[in-house]
N, CA, C and O of each residue as an XYZ file, in Angstrom:
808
protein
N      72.523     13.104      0.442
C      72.199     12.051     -0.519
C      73.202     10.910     -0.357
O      74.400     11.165     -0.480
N      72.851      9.850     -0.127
C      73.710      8.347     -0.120
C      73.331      7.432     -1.137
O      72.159      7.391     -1.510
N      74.172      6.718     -1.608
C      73.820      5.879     -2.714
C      74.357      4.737     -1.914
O      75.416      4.806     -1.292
N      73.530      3.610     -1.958
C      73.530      2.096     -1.149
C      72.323      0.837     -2.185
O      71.215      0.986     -2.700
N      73.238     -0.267     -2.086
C      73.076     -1.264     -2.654
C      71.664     -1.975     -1.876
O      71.419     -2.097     -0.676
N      71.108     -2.255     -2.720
C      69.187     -3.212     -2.221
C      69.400     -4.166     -3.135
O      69.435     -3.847     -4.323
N      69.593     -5.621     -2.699
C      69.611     -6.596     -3.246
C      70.388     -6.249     -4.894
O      69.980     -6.701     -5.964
N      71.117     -5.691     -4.775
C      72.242     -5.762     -5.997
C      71.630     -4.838     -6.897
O      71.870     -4.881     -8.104
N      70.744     -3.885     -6.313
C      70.721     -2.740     -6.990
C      71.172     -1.421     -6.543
O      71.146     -1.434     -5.312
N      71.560     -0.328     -6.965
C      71.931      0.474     -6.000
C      70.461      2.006     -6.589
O      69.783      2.186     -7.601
N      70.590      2.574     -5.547
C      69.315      3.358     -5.310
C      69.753      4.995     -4.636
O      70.614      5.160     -3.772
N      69.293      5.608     -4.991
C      69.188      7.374     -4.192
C      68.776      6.870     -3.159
O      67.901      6.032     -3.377
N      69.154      7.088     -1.576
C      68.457      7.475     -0.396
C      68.902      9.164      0.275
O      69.951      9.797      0.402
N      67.630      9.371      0.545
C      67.876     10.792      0.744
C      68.607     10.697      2.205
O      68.612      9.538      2.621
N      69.128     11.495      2.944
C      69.564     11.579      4.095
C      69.913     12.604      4.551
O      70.647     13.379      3.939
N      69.450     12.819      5.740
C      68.438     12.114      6.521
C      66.961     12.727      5.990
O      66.601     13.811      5.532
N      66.268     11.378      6.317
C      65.254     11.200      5.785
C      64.515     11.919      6.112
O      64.421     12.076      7.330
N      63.442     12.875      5.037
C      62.424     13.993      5.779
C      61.434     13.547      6.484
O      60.764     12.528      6.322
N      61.364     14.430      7.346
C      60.074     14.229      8.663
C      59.557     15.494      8.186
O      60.196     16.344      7.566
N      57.783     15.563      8.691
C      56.578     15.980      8.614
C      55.723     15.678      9.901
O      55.623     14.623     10.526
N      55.069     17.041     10.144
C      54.536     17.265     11.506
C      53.373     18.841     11.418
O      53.791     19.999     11.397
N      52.525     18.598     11.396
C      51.245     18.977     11.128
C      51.778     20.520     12.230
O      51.131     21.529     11.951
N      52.531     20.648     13.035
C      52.944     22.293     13.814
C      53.607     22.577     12.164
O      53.023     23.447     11.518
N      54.485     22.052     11.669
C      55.252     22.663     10.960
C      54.573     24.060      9.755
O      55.130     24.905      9.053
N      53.231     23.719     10.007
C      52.009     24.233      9.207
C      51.072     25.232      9.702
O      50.254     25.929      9.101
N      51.460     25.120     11.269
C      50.472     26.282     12.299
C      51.329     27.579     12.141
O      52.470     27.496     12.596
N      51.058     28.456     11.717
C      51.364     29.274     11.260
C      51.075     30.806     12.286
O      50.058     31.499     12.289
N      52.567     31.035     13.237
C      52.894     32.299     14.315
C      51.192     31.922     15.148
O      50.244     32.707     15.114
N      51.175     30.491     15.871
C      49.931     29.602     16.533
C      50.107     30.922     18.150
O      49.177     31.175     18.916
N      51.013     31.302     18.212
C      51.081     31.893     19.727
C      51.093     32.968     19.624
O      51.260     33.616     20.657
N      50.920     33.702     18.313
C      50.618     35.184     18.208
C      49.402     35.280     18.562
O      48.646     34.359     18.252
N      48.848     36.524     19.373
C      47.674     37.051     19.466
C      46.940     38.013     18.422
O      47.218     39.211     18.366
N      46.078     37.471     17.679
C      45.702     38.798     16.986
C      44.355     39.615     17.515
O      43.704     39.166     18.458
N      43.943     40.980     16.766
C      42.832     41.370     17.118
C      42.018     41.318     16.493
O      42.468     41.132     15.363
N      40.450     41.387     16.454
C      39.658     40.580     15.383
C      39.161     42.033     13.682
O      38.555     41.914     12.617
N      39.979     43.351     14.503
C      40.042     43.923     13.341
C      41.082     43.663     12.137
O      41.140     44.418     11.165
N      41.858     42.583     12.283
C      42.737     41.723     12.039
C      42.323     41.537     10.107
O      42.737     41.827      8.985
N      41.183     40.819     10.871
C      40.538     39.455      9.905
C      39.153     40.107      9.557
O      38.148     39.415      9.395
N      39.152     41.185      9.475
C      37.269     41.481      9.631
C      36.891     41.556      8.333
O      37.503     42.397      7.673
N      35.956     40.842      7.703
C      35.791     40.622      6.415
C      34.785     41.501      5.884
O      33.875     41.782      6.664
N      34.744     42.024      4.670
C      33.026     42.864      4.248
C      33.326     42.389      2.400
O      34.188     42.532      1.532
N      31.923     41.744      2.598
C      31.732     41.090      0.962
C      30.212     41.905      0.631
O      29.173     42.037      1.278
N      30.625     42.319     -0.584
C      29.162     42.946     -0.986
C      28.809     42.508     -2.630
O      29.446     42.729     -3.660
N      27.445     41.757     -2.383
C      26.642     41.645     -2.755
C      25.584     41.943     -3.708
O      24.779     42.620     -3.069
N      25.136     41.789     -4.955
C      23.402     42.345     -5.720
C      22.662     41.201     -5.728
O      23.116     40.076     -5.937
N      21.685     41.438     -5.534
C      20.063     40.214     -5.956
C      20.040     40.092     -7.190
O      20.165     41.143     -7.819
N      19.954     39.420     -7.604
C      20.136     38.910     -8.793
C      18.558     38.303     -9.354
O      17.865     37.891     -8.423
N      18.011     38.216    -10.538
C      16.641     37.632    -10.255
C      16.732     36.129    -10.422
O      15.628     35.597    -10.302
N      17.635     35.368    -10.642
C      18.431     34.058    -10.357
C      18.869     33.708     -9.053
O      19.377     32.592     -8.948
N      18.729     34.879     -7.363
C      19.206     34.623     -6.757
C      17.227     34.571     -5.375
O      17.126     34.019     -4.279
N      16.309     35.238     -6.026
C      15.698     35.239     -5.701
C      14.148     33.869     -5.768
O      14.127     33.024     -6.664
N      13.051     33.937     -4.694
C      12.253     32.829     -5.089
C      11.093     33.747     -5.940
O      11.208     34.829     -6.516
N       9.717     32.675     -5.736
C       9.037     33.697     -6.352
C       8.195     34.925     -6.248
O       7.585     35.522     -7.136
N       8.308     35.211     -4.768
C       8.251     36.214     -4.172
C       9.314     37.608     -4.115
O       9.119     38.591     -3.400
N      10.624     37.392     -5.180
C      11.154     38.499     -5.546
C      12.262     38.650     -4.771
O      13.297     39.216     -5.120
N      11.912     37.844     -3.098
C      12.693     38.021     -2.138
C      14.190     37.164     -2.227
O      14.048     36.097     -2.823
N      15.360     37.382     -1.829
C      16.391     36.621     -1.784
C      16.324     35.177     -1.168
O      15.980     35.130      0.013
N      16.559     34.191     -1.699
C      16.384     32.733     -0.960
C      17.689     32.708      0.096
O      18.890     32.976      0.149
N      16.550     32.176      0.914
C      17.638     31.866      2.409
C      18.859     30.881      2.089
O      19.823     30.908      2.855
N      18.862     30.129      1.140
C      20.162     28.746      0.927
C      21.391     29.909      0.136
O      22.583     29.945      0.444
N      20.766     30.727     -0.851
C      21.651     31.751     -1.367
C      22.391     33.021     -0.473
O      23.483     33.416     -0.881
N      21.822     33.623      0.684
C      21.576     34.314      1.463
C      23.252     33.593      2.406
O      24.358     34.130      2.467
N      22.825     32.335      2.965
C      23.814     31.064      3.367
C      24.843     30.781      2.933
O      25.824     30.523      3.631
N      24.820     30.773      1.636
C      26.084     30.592      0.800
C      27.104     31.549      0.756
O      28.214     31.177      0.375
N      26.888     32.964      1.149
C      27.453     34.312      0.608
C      28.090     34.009      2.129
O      29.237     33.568      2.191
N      27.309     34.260      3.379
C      27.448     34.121      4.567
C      28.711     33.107      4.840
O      29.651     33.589      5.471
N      28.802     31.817      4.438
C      29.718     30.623      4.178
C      30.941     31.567      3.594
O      31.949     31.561      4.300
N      30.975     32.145      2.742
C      32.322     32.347      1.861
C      32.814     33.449      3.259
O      33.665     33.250      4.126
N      31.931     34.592      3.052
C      32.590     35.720      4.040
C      33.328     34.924      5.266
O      34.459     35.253      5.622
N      32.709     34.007      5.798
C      32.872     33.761      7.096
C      34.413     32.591      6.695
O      35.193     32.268      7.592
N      34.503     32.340      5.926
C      35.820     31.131      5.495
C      36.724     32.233      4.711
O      37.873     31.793      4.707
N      36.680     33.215      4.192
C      38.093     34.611      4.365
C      38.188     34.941      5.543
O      39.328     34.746      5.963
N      37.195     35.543      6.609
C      37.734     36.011      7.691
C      38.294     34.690      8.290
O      39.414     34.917      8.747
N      37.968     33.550      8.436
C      38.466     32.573      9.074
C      39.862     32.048      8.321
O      40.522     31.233      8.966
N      40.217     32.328      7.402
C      41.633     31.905      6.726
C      42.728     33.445      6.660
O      43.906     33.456      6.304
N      41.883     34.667      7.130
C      42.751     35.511      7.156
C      43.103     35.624      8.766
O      44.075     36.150      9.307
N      42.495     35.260      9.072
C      42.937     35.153     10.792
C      44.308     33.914     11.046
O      45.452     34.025     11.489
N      43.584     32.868     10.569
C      44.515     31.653     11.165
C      45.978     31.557     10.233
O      47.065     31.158     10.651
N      45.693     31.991      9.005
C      46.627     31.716      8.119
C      47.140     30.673      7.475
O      48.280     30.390      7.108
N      45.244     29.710      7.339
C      45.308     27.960      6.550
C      44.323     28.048      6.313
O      43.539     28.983      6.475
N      44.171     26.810      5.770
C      42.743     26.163      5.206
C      42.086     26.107      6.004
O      42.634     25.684      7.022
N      40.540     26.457      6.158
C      39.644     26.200      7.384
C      38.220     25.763      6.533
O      37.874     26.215      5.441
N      37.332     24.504      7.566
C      36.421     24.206      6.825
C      35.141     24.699      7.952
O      35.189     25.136      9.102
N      33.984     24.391      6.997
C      32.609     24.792      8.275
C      32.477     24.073      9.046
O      31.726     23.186      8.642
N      32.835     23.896     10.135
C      32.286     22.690     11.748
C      30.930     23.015     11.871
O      30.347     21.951     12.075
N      30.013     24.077     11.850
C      28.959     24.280     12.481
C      28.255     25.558     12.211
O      29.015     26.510     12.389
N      27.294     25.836     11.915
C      26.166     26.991     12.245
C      25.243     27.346     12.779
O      24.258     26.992     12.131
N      24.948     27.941     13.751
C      23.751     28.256     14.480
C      23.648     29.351     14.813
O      24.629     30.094     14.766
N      22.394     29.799     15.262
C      21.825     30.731     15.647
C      21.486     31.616     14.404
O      21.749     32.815     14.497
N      20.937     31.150     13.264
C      20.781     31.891     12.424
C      19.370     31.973     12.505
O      18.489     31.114     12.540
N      19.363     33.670     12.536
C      18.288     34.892     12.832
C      17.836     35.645     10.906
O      18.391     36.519     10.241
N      17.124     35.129     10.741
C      16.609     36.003      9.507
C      15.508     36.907     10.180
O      14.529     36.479     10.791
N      15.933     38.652      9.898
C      14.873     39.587     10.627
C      13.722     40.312      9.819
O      12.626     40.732     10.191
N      14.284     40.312      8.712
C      13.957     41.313      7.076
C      14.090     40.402      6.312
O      14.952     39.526      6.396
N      12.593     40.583      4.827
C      13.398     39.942      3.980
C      14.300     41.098      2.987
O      14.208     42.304      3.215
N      15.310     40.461      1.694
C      15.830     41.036      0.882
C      15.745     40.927      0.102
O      16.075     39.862     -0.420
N      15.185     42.042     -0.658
C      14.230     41.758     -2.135
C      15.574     42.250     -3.458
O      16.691     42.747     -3.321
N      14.835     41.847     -4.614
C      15.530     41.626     -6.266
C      15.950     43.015     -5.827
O      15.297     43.847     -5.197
N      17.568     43.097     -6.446
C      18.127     44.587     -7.191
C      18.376     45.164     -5.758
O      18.575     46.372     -5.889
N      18.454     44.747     -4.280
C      18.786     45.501     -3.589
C      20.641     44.471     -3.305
O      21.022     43.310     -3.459
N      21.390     46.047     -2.742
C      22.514     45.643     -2.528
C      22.448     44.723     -0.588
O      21.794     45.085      0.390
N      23.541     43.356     -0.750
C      23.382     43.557      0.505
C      24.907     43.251      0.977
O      25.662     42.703      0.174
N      25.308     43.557      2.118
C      26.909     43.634      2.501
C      26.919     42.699      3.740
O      25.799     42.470      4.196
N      27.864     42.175      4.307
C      27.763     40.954      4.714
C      29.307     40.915      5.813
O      30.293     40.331      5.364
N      29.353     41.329      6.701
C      30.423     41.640      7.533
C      30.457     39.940      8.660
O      29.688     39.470      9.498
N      31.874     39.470      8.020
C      32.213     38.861      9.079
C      33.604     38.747     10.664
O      34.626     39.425     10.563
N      33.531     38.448     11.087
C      34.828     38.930     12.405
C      34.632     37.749     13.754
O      33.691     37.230     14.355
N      35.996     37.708     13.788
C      36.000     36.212     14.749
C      35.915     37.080     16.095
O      36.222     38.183     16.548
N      35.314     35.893     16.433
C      34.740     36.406     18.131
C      35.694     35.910     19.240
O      36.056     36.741     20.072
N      36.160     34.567     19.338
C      36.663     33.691     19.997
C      37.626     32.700     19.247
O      37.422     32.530     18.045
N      38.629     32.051     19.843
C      39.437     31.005     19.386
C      39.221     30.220     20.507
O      39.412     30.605     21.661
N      38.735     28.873     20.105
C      38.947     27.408     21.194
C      40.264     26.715     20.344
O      40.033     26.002     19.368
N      41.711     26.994     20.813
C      42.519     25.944     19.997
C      42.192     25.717     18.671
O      42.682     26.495     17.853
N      41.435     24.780     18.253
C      41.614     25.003     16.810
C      41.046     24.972     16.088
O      41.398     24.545     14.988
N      39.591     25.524     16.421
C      38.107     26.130     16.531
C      38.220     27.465     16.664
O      38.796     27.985     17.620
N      37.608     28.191     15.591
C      37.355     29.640     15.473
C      35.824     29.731     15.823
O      35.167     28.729     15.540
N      35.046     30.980     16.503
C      33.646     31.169     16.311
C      33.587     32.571     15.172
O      34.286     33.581     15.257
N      33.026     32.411     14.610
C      32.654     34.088     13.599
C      31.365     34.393     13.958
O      30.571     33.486     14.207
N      31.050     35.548     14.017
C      29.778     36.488     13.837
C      29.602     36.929     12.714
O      30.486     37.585     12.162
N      28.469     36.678     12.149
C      28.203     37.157     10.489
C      27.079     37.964     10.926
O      26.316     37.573     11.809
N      26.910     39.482     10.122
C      25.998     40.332     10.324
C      25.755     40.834      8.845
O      26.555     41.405      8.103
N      24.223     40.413      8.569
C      23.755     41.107      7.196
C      23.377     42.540      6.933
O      22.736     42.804      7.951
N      23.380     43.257      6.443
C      22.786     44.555      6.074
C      22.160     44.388      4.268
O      22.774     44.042      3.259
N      20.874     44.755      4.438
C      20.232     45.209      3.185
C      20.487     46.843      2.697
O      20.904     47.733      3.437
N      20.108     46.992      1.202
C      19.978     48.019      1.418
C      19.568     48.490     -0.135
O      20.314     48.075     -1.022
N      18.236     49.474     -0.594
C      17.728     49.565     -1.784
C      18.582     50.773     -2.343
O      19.628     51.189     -1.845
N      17.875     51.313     -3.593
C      18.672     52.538     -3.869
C      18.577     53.590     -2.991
O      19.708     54.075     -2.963
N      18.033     54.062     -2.436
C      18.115     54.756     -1.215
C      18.655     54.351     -0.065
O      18.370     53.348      0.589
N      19.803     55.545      0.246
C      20.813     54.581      1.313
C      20.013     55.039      2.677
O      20.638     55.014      3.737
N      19.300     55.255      2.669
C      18.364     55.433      4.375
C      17.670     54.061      4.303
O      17.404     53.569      5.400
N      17.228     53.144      2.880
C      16.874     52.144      2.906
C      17.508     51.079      3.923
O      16.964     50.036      4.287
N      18.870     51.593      4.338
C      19.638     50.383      4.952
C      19.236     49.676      6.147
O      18.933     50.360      7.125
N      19.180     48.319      6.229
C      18.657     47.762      7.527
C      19.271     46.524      7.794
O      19.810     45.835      6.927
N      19.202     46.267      8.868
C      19.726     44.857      9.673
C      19.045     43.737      9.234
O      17.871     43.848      9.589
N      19.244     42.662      8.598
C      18.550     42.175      8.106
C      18.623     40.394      8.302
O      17.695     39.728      7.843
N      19.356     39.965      8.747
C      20.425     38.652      9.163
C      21.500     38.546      9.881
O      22.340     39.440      9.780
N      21.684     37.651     10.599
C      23.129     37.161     11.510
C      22.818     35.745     12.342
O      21.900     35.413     13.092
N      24.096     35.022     11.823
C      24.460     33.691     12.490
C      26.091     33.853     13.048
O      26.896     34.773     12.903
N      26.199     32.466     13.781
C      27.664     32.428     14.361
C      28.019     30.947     13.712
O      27.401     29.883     13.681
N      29.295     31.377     13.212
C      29.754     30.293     12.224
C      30.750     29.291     13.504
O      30.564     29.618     14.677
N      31.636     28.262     13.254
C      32.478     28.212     13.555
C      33.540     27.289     12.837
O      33.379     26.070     12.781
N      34.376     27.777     12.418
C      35.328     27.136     11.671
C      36.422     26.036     12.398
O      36.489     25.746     13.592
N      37.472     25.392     10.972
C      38.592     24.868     11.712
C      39.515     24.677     10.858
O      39.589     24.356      9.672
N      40.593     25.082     12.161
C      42.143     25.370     10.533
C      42.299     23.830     10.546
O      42.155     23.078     11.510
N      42.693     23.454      8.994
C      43.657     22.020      8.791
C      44.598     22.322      7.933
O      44.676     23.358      7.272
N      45.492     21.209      7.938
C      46.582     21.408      7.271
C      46.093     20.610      5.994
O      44.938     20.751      5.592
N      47.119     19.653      5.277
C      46.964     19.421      3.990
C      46.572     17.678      4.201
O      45.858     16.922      3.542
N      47.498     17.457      5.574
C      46.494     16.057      5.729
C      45.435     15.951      6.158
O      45.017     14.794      6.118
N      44.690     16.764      6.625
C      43.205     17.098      7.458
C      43.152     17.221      8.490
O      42.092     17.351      9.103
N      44.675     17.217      9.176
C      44.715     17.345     10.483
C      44.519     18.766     11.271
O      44.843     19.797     10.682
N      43.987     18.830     12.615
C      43.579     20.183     13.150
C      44.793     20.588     13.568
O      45.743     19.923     13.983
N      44.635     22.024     13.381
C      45.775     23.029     13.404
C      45.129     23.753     14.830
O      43.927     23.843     15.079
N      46.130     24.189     15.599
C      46.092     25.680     16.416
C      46.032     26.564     16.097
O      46.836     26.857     15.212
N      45.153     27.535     16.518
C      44.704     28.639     16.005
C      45.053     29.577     16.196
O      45.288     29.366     17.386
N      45.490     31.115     15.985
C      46.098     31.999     16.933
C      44.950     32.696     18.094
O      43.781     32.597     17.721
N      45.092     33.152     18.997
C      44.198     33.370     19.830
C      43.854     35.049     19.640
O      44.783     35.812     19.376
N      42.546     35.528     19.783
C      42.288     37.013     19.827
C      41.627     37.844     20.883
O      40.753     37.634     21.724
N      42.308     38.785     20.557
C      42.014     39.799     21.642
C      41.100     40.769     21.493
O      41.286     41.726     20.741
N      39.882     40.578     22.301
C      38.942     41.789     21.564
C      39.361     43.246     21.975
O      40.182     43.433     22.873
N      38.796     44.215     21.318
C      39.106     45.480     21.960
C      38.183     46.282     21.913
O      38.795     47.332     22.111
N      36.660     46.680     21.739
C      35.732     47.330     21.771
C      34.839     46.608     22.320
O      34.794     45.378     22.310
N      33.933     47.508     22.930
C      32.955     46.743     23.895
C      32.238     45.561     23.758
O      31.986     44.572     24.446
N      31.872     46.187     22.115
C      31.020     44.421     21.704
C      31.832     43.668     21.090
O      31.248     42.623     20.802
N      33.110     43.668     20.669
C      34.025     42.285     20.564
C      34.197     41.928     22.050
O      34.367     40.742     22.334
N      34.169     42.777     22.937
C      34.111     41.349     24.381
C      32.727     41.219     25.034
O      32.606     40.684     26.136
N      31.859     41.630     24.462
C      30.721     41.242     24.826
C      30.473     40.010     24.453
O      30.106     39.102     25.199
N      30.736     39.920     22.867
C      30.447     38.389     21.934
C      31.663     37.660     22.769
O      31.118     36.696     23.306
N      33.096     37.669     23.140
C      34.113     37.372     23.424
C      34.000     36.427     24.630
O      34.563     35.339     24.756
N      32.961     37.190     25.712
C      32.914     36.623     26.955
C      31.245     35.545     26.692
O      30.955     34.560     27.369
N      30.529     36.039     25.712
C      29.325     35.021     25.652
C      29.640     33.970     24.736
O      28.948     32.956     24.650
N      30.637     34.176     24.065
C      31.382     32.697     22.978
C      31.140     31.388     23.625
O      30.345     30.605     23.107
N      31.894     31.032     24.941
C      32.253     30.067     25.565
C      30.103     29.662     25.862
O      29.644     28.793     25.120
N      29.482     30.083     26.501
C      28.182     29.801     26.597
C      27.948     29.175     25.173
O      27.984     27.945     25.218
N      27.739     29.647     24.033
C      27.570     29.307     22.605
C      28.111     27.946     22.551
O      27.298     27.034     22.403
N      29.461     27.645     22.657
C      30.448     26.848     22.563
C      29.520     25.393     23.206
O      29.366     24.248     22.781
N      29.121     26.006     24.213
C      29.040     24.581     25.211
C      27.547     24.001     24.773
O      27.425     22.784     24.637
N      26.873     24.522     24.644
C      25.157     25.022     23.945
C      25.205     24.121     22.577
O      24.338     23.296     22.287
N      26.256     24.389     21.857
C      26.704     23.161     20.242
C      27.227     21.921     20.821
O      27.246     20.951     20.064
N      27.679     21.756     22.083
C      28.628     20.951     21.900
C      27.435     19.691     23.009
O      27.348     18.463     22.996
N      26.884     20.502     23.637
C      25.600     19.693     24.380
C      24.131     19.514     23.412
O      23.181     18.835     23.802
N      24.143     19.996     22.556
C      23.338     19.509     21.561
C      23.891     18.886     20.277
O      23.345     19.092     19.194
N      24.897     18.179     20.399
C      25.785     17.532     19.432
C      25.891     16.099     20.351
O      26.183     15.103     19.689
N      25.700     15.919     21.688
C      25.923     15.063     22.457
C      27.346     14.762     22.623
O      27.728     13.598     22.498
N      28.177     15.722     22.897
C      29.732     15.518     22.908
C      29.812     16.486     24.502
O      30.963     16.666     24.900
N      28.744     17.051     25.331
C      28.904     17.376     26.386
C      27.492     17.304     27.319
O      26.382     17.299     26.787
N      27.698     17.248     28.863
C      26.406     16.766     29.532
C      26.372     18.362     30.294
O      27.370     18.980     30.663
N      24.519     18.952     30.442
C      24.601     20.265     31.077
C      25.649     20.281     31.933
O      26.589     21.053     31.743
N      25.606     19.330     33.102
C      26.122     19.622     34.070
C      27.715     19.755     33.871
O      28.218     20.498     34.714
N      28.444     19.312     33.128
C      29.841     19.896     32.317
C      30.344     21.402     32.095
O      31.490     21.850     32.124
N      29.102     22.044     31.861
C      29.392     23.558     31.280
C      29.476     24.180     32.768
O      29.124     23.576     33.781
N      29.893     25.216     32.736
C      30.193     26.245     33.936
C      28.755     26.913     33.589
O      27.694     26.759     34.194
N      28.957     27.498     32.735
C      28.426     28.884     31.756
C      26.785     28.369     32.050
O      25.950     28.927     32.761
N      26.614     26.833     31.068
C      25.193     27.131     31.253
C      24.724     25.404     32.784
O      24.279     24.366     32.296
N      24.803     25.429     33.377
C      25.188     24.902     34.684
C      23.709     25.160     35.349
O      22.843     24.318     35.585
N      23.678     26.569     35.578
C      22.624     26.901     36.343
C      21.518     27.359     35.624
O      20.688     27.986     36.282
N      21.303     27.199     34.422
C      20.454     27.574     33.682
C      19.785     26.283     33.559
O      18.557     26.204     33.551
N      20.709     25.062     33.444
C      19.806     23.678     33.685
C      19.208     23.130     34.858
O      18.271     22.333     34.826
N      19.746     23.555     35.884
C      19.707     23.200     37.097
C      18.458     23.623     37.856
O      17.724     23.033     38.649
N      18.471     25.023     37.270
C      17.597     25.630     37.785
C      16.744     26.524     36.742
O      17.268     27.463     36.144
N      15.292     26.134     36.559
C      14.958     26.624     35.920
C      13.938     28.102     35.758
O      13.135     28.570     34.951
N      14.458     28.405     36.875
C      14.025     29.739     37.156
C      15.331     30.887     37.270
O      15.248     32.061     37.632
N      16.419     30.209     36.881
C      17.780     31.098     36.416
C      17.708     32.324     35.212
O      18.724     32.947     34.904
C-alpha cells in the first residue's frame, strides 16, 4: 500500500497493482481425467404438467432435463462454469409416458481445448422394472468460461472401456460434421470426413 499525492489530494494506491488473467481460473487444465470422473445420473418422474396431450413426455421438457445433466457432468469435469455451444444428433426412439420414472446418464466423450463433447443416454422405465428401455440420446457440447466469458482449457480425458473409445475416437468426425454445418469449416478440411465427401460411394 502507498499513499501519493493527485493534484493535492492524497489517495490509497495499492502496490503493486493487481493483474488478472483468465489461466489464473483454468483449473489443474493439464490434468488428465477419466470420464468415470464426471459421469452424471439424474433421475426423473412424469409429471402430468410435464406431459402433452397424449400423456406422453414433451420433447422441449425431455431437453431440458438432458441440458442440466449434461452442464453437471460438464462442470464436474472441467471444474467452471460451462455453457451449451451446441446439440445434435438427437435420436428420440420410445415415447415416455405420465408416472413413468426416467434416468438420464451423462459422460464426456472428448475434450477439444476448451470444448467438451457429452453423450446423454435416456432410459424409461414404468413400475415394472423389466419395463426399462432405451429411449433417447444426443451429444451435447459444452464450454468452460471464466467470469469474464472468456474460454477456458479444459482438462483432457482418457477413455478406458471399449465404448468410451469407441465414442472417443468417433468425437473428432462429430466435431468436424458441426463445425462444417455451422460454416466455420470446408469438407475438404476434415481428415475424418474427407472421403466421405469426395467420394460418394465411401
Amino acid at each position: 500500500m502507498l499513499l501519493r499525492g493527485i493534484n493535492g489530494r492524497w489517495c490509497v494506491v495499492l502496490y503493486p497493482l493487481p493483474t488478472f488473467h483468465s489461466s489464473l481460473f483454468t483449473i489443474n487444465y493439464m490434468v488428465t481425467k477419466f470420464p468415470s470422473e464426471s459421469i452424471t445420473v439424474m433421475t426423473e418422474m412424469v409429471m402430468p404438467n410435464d406431459t402433452n396431450t397424449l400423456n406422453n413426455l414433451m420433447g422441449g421438457n425431455l431437453m431440458r432435463w438432458m441440458d442440466i445433466a449434461a452442464g453437471i457432468c460438464s462442470r464436474r469435469h472441467s471444474g467452471c462454469v460451462c455453457v451449451t455451444a451446441s446439440v445434435d444428433s438427437v435420436a428420440f426412439h420410445n415415447p415416455i409416458r405420465l408416472g413413468e420414472i426416467v434416468t438420464i446418464t451423462a459422460k464426456v466423450t472428448r475434450v477439444f481445448n476448451t470444448s467438451m463433447e457429452i453423450h446423454i443416454v435416456v432410459h424409461a422405465e414404468g413400475i415394472n422394472p423389466g419395463t426399462r428401455r432405451r429411449c433417447n440420446e444426443a451429444f451435447f457440447t459444452f464450454v468452460g468460461l471464466d467470469e469474464w466469458d472468456n474460454k477456458l482449457s479444459i482438462p483432457k480425458i482418457e477413455p478406458q472401456t471399449d465404448e468410451e473409445k469407441a465414442l472417443y475416437a468417433s468425437a473428432q468426425r462429430r466435431r468436424d460434421m458441426r463445425l462444417i454445418l455451422a460454416g466455420r469449416m470446408k469438407p475438404n478440411q476434415s481428415e475424418e470426413l474427407k472421403a466421405i465427401f469426395t467420394n460418394p460411394n465411401a
